[in-house]
C-alpha positions in Angstrom: 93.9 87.4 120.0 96.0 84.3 119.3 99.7 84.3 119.7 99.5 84.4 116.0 100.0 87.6 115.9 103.1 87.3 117.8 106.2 87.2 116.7 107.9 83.3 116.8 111.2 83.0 118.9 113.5 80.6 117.6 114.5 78.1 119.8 118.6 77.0 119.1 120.4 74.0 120.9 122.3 75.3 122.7 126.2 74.6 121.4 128.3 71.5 123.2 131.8 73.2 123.0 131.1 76.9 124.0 132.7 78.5 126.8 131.3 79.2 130.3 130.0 82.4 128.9 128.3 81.6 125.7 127.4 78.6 127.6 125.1 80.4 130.1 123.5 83.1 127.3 122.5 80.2 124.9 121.0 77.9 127.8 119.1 81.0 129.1 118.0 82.2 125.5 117.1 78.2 125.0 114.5 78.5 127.6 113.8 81.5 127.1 112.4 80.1 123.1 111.2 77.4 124.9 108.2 78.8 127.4 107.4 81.3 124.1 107.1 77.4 122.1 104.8 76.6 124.5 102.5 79.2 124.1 102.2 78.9 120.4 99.0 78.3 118.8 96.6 79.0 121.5 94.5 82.0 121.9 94.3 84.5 124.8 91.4 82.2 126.4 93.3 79.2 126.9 96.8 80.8 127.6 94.5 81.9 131.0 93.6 78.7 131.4 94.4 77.4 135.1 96.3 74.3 135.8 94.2 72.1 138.3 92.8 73.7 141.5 94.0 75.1 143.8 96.6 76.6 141.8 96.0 79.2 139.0 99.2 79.1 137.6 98.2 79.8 133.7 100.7 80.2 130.4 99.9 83.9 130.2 100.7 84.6 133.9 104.1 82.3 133.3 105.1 85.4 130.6 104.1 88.0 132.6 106.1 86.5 135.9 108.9 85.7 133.9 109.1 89.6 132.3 109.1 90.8 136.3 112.1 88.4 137.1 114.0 89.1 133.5 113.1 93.2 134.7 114.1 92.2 138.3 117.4 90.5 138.6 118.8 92.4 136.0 117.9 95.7 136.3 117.2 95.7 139.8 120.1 93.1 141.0 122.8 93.8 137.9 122.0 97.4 137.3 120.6 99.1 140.4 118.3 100.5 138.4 115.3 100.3 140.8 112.5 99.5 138.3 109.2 99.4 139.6 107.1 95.7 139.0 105.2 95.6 135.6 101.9 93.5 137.0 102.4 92.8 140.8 101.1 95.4 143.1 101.1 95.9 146.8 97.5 94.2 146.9 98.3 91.4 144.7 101.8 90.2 144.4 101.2 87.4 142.6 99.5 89.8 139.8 101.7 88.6 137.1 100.3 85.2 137.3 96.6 86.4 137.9 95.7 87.3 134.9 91.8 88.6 133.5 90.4 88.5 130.8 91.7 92.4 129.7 95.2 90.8 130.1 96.4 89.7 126.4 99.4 87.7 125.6 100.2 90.0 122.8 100.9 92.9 125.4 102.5 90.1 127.8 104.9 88.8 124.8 105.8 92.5 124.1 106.6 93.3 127.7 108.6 89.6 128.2 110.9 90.1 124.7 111.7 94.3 125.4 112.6 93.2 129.1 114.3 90.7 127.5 116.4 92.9 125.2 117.7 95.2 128.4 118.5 92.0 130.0 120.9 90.9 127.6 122.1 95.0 127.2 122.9 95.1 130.4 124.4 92.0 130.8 126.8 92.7 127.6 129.5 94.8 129.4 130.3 93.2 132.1 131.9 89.6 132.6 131.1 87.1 134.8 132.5 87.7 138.2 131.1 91.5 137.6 128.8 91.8 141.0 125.6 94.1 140.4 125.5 97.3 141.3 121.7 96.6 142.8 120.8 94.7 146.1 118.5 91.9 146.1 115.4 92.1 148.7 117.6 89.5 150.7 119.9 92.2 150.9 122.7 90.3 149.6 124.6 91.3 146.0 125.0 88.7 143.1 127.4 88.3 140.4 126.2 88.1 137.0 127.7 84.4 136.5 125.1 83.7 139.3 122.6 85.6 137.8 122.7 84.0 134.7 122.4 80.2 136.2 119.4 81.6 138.5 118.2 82.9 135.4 118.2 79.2 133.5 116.7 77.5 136.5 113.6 79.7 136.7 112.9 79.0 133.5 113.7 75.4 133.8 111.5 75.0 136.7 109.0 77.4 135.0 108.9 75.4 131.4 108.2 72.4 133.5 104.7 74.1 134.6 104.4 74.7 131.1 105.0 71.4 130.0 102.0 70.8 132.4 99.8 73.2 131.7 100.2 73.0 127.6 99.1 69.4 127.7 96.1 69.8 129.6 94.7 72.6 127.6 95.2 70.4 124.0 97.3 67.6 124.7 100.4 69.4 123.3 103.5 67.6 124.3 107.5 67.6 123.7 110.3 69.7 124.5 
């Protein structure tokens, strides 16, 4: 299976005279596009490849993490709504990122772009300064606003790893 067979997300700059809240949806939808652009083209074999040892941070296991987080703070966090994790497990909470070689990004894609789709459902209601009805494991509660600029820097941070790990499996580089 190659990502082929998945559908492509259009990646859209985000707008330079939006408002705080159309601001934060198209930066977070941006790189959201951007870590499915960099898994374009490969097949399931290199989107498990590992970045350099120790780590085995992989492009498949950066979709899979990112669909627990998407699931996490906002239907966990925004909703209260108690989801159980999608990979990670008691044993292996880092599952997400682990994956084998039954793992395929077509499943992984599905998962990250329905989670996705609830995000931005359950988000749509409420404005900014709404504080989730959910508690985070710290115990503390979040507002969406916060939510949303968590949201854009673990992707940020996480599409940097990408950057990474899509040039050293073909030399694919840019934004």
């Amino acid at each position: 299976m190659t990502t082929e067979g998945t559908e492509s997300v259009p990646r859209v700059d985000p707008s330079t005279t939006s408002g705080e809240r159309e601001a934060l949806e198209q930066w977070l939808d941006f790189h959201r596009a951007t870590l499915a652009t960099k898994c374009e083209g490969l097949d399931d074999a290199q989107l498990r490849t590992p970045s350099a040892p120790p780590s085995d941070l992989n492009l498949l296991g950066l979709v899979r993490h990112m669909a627990e987080v998407e699931r996490g703070w906002f239907r966990n966090v925004l909703a209260g709504e108690k989801a159980e994790w999608i990979y990670s497990t008691e044993e292996d909470r880092d599952r997400d990122i682990h994956a084998t070689e039954e793992d395929t990004y077509e499943e992984a894609f599905a998962t990250w772009q329905a989670e996705i789709v609830h995000a931005r459902a359950l988000a749509a209601p409420h404005g900014l300064d709404h504080l989730g009805v959910g508690v985070h494991r710290s115990g503390e509660s979040f507002n969406l606003r916060w939510i949303y600029l968590h949201m854009i820097e673990e992707y940020a941070r996480h599409n940097g790893h990408a950057d990474l790990l899509r040039e050293r499996i073909d030399g694919a580089t840019g934004d």
